[in-house]
Backbone as ProteinMPNN parsed JSONL, in Angstrom:
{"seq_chain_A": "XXXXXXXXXXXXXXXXXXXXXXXXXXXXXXXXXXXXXXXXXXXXXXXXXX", "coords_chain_A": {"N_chain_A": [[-0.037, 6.417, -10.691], [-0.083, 6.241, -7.994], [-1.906, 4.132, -7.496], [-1.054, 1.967, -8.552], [1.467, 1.433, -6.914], [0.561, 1.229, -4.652], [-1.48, -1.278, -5.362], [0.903, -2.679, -5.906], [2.243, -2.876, -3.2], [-0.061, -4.348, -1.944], [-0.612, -6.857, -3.026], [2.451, -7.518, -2.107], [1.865, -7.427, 0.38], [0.436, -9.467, 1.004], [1.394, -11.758, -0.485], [3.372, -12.196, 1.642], [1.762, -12.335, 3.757], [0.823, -15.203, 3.495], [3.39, -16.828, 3.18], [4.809, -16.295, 5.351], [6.664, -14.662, 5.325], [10.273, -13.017, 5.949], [9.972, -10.284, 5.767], [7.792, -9.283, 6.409], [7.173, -7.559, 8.749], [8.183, -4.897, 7.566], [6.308, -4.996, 5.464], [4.146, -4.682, 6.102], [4.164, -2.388, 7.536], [4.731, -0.18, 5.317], [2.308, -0.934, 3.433], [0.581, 0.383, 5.348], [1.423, 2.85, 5.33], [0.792, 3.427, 2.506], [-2.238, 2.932, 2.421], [-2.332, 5.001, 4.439], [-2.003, 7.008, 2.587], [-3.133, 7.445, 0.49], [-6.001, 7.411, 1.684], [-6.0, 9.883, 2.678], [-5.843, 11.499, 0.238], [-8.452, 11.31, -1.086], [-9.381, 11.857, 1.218], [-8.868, 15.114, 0.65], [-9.842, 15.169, -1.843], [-8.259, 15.802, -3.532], [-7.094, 15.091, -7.59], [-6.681, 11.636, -9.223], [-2.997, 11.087, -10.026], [-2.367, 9.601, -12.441]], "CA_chain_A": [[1.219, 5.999, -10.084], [-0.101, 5.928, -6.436], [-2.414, 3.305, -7.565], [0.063, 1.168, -9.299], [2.818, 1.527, -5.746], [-0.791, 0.223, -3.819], [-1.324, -2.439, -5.878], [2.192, -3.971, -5.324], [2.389, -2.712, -1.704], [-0.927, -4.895, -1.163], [0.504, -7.785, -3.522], [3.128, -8.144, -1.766], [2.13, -8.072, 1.457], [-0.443, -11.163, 1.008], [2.411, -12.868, -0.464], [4.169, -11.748, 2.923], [0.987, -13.131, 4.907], [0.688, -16.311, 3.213], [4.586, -17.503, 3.019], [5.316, -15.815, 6.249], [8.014, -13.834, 4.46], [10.396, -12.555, 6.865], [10.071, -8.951, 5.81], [6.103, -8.998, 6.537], [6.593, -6.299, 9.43], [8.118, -4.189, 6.782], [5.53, -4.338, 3.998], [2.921, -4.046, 6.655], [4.679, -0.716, 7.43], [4.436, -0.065, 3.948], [1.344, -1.031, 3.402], [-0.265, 1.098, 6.123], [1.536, 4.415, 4.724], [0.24, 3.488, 1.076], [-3.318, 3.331, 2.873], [-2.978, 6.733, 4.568], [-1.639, 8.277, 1.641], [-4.982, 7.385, -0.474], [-7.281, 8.159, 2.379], [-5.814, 11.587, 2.47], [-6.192, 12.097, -0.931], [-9.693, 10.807, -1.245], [-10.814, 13.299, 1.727], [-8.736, 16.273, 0.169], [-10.656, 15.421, -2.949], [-7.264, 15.661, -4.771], [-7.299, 14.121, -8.884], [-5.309, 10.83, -9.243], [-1.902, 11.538, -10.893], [-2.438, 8.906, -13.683]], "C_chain_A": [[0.986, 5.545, -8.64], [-0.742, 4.913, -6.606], [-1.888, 1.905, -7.608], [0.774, 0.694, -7.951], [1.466, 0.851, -4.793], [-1.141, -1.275, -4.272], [-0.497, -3.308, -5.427], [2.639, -4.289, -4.402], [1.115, -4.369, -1.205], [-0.7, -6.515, -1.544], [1.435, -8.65, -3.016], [3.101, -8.29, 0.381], [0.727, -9.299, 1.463], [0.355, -11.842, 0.865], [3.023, -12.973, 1.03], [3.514, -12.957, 4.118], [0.997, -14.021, 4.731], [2.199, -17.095, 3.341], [5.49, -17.473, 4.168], [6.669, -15.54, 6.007], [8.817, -13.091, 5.677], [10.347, -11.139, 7.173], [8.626, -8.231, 5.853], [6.046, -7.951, 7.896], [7.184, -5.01, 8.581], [7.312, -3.852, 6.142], [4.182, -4.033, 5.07], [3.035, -2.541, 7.068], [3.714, -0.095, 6.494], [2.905, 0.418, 3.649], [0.038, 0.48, 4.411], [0.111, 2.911, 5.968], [0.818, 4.451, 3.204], [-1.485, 3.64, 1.88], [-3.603, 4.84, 3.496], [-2.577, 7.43, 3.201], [-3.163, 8.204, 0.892], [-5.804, 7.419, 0.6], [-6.976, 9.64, 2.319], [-5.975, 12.084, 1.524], [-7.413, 11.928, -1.019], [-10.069, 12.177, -0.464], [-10.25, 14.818, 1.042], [-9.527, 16.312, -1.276], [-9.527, 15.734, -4.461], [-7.676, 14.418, -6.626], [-6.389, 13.207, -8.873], [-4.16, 11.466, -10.558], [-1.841, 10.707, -12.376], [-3.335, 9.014, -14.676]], "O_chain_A": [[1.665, 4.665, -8.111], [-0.335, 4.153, -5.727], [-2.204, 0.953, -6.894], [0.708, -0.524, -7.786], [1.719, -0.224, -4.25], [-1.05, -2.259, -3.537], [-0.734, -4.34, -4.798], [3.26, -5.332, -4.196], [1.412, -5.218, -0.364], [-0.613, -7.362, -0.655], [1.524, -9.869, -3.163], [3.802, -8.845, 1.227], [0.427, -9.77, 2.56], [0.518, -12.715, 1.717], [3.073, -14.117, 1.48], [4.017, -13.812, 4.846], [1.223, -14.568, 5.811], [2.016, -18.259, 3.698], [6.519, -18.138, 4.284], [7.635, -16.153, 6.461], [8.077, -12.513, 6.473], [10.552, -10.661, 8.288], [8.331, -7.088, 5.501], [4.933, -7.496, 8.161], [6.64, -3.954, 8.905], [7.162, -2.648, 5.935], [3.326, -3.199, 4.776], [2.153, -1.692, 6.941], [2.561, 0.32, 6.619], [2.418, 1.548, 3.616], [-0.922, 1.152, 4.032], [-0.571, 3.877, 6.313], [0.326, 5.507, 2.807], [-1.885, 4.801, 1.79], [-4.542, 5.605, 3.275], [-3.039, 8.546, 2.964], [-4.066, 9.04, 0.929], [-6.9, 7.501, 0.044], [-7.787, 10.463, 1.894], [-6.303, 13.269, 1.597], [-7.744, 13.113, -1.061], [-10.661, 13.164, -0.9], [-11.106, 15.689, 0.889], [-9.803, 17.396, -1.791], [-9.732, 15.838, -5.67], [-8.302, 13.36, -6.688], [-5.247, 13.562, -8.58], [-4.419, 12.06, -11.605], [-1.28, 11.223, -13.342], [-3.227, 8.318, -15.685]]}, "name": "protein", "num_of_chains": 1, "seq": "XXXXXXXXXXXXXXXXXXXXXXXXXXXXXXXXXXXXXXXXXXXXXXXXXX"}
């Protein structure tokens, strides 16, 4: 599931970068909480949920 919500987070912010979408400081938000959330899991060594 976290994989999946990364995927579309990263998805959509390329579309974002490329079309200069106006909601590209949103998904970069976004984007940069979907990245800490999977580094934190990675170093806790947590199992993915899927």
């Amino acid at each position: 599931m976290l994989w999946t919500i990364f995927v579309i987070l990263m998805v959509m912010w390329l579309l974002g970068m490329v079309t200069s979408y106006t909601l590209g400081g949103f998904l970069h938000i976004l984007l940069v909480i979907a990245i800490a959330v999977v580094l934190i899991r990675v170093i806790r060594g947590e199992k993915p949920l899927a």
